[in-house]
C-alpha positions as CSV (number, residue, x, y, z in Angstrom):
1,X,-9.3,-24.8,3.6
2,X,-5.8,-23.3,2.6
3,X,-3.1,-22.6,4.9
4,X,-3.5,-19.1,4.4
5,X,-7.2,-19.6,6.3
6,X,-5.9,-20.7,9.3
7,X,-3.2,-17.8,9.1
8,X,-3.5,-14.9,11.0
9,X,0.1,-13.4,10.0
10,X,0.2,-11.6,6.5
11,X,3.1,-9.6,6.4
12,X,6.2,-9.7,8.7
13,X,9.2,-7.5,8.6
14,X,11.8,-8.4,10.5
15,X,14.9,-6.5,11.0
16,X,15.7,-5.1,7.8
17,X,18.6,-3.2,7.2
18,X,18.4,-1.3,3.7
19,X,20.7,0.7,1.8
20,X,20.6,3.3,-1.3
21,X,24.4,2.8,-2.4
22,X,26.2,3.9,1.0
23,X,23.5,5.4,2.7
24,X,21.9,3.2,5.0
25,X,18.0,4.0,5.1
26,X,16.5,1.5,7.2
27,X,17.9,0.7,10.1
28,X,16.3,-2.4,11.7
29,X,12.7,-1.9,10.9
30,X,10.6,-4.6,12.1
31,X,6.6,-4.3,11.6
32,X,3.5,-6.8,10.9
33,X,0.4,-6.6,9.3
34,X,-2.0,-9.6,10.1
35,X,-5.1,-10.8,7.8
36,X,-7.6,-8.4,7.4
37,X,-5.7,-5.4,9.3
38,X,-5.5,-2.6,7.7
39,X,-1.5,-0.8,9.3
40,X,-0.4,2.7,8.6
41,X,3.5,3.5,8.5
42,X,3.6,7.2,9.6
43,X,6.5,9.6,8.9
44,X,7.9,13.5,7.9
45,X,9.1,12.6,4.2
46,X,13.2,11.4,4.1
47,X,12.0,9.4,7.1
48,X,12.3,5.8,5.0
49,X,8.6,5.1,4.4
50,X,8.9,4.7,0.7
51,X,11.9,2.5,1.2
52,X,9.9,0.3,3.7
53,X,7.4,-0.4,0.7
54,X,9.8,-0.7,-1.9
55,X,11.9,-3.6,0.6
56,X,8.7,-5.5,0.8
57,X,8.1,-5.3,-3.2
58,X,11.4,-6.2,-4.0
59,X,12.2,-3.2,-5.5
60,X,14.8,-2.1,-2.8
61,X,15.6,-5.2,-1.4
62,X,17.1,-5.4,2.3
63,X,20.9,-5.9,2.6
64,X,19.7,-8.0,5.9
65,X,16.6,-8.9,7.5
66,X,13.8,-11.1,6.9
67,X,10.3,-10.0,5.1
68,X,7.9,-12.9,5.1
69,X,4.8,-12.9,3.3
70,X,2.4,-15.8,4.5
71,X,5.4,-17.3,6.5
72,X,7.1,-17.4,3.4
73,X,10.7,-15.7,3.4
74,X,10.1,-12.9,0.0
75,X,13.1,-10.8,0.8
76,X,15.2,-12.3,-1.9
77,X,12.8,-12.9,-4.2
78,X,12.4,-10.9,-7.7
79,X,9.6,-8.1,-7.9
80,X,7.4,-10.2,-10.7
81,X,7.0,-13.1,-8.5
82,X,6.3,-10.8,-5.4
83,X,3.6,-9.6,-7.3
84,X,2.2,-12.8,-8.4
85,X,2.4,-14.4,-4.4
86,X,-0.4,-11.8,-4.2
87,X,1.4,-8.2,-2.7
88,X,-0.7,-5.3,-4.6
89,X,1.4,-2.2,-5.1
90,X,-0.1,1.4,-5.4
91,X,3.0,3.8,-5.8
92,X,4.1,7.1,-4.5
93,X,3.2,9.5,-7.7
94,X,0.6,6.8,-8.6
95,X,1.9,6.0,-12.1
96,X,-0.3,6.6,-14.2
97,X,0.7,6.1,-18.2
98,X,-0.4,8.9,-20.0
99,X,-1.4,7.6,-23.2
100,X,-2.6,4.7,-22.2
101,X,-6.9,4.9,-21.4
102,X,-8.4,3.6,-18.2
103,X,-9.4,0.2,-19.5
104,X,-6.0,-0.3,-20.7
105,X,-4.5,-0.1,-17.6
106,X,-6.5,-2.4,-16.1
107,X,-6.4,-4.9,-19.0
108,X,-2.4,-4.6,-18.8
109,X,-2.3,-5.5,-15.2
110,X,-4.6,-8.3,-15.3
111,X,-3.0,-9.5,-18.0
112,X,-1.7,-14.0,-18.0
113,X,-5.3,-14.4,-16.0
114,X,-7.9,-16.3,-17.2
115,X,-10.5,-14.8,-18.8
116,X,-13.4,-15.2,-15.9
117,X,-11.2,-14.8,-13.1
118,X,-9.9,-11.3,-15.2
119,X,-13.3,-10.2,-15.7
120,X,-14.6,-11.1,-12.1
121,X,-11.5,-8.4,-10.6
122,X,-12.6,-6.1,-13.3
123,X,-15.9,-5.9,-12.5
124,X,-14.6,-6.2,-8.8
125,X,-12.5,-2.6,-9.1
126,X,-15.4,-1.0,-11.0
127,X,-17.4,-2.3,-7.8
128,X,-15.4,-0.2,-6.1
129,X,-14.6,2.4,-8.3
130,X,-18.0,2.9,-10.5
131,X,-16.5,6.2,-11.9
132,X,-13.7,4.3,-13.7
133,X,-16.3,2.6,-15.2
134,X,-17.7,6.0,-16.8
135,X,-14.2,6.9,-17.6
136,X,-12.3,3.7,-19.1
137,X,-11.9,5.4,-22.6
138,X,-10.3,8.4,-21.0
139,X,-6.6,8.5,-21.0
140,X,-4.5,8.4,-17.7
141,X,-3.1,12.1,-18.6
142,X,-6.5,13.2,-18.8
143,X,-7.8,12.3,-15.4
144,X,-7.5,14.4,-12.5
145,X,-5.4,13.8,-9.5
146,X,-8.1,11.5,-7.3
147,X,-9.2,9.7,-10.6
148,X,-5.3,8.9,-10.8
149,X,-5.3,7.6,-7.2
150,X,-8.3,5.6,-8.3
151,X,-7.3,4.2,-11.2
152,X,-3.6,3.3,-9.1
153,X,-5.5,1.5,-6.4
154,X,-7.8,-0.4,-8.8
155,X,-5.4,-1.8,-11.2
156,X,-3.7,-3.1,-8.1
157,X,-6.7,-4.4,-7.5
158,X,-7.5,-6.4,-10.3
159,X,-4.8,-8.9,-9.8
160,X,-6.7,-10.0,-6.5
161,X,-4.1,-8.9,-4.1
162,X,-3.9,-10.7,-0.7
163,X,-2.2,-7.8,0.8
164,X,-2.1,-4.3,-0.5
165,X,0.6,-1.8,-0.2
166,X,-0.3,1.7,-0.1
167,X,2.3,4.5,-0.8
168,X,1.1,8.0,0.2
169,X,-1.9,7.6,-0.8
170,X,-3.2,10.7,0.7
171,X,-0.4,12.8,-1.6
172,X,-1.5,16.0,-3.8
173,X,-5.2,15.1,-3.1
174,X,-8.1,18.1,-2.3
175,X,-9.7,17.6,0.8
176,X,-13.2,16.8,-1.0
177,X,-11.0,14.2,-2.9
178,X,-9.4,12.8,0.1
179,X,-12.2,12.2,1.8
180,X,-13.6,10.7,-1.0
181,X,-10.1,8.2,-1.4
182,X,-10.8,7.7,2.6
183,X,-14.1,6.5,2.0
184,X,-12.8,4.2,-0.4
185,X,-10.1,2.5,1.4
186,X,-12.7,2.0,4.4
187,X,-15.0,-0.1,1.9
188,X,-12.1,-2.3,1.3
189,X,-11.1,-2.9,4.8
190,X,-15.0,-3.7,5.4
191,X,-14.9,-6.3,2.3
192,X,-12.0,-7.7,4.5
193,X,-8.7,-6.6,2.3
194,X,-4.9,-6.8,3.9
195,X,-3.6,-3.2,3.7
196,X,-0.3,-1.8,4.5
197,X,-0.4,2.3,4.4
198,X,2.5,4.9,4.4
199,X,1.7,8.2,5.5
200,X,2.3,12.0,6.9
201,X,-0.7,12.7,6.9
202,X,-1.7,11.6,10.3
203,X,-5.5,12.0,10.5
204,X,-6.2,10.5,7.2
205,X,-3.6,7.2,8.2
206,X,-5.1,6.7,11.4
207,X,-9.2,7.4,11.1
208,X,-8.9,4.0,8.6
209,X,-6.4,2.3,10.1
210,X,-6.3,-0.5,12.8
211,X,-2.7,0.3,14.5
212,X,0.3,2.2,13.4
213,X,4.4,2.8,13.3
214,X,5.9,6.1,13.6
215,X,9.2,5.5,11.3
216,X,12.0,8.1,12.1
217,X,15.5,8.4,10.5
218,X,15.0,4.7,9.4
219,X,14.0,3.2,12.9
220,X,10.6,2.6,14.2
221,X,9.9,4.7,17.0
222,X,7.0,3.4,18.7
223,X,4.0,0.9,17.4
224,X,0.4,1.5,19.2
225,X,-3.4,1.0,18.1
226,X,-4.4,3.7,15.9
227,X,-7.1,5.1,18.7
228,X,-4.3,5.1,21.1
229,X,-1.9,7.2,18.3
230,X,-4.9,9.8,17.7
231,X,-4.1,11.7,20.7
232,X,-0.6,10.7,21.5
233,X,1.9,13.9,21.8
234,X,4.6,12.1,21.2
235,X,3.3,10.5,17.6
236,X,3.0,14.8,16.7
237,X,5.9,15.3,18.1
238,X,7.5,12.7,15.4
239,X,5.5,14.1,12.9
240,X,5.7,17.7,13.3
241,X,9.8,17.9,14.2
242,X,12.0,19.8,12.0
């Protein structure tokens, strides 16, 4: 048994204060994801969503504040070996290369594993993801928009993420699409994975989540179960002001 068994505490963001040059984005944030929860970060876009993710990843990192992955203190830690703790990242505007095919992408990011453990999480994503499978000669700029969002979430995947960051997820997507993307994400809270969601799109954050933030102007606003959110007029409120 590993420590991380008898953890119930994934993620922990605590008080983080972050900054884009002078302009101070986050402004104490403080939010937890435990194992197997699945957490969505609501908010209007400008409201520091994307910065919330990109703190945790490294890619922003906190001026101040504490981000703890496993107990572990992350916040100062480069983005390579965030990735390699085990934080999956799926990015706003998914990220697709264009010239690169779906196989490739998957290859690339599973790349310094061994070769059963690399071909276990491939065959993992395509579990998942059977149309990747179909398409892994077609390149990135010839898939549409939810094979993109597919192909994001799977090559996160195949590095065996203990906790997964999702970043708009929902973004550009048809409804038949979204639904599908929905139905998707639910399988991998059933098969038990450690999500982490930000959102505007409340109905589509909340029918797959387990609880929720509502992030405005770079402070959480309020934190609830995501049954109790559903109906809240004060979460529209939030996410309906101008």
């Amino acid at each position: 048994m590993s420590i991380w068994d008898g953890l119930m505490r994934a993620l922990e963001v605590e008080n983080i204060h972050t900054f884009y040059g002078f302009s101070h984005v986050l402004q104490g944030v403080s939010i937890h994801i435990d194992k197997g929860e699945v957490v969505c970060l609501l908010g209007r876009n400008g409201m520091g969503k994307t910065t919330t993710i990109r703190s945790i990843m490294g890619l922003t990192p906190p001026k101040t504040g504490v981000i703890k992955f496993k107990g572990r203190e992350i916040q100062n830690k480069p983005v390579y070996l965030i990735a390699n703790l085990g934080i999956g990242y799926v990015p706003q505007g998914r990220g697709i290369f264009p010239d690169l095919t779906v196989l490739e992408h998957l290859e690339a990011f599973s790349g310094g594993m061994g070769k059963d453990l690399k071909r276990k999480n491939l065959e993992r994503a395509y579990q998942f993801f059977p149309k990747l499978k179909e398409l892994e000669d077609r390149k990135g700029g010839f898939l549409s928009g939810g094979e993109q969002q597919m192909l994001a979430i799977a090559r996160a995947l195949v590095r065996s993420p203990e906790v997964l960051l999702l970043d708009e997820p929902s973004e550009g997507l048809a409804p038949v699409v979204l639904e599908m993307i929905q139905k998707l994400i639910g399988e991998l809270k059933a098969d038990g994975e450690t999500m982490l969601l930000a959102e505007q799109n409340i109905r589509f954050g909340l029918e797959i989540s387990d609880r929720g933030y509502v992030l405005e102007k770079g402070q959480i606003r309020l934190g609830k179960s995501a049954m109790e959110m559903k109906d809240d007029e004060e979460v529209k409120r939030y996410l309906t002001a101008q």
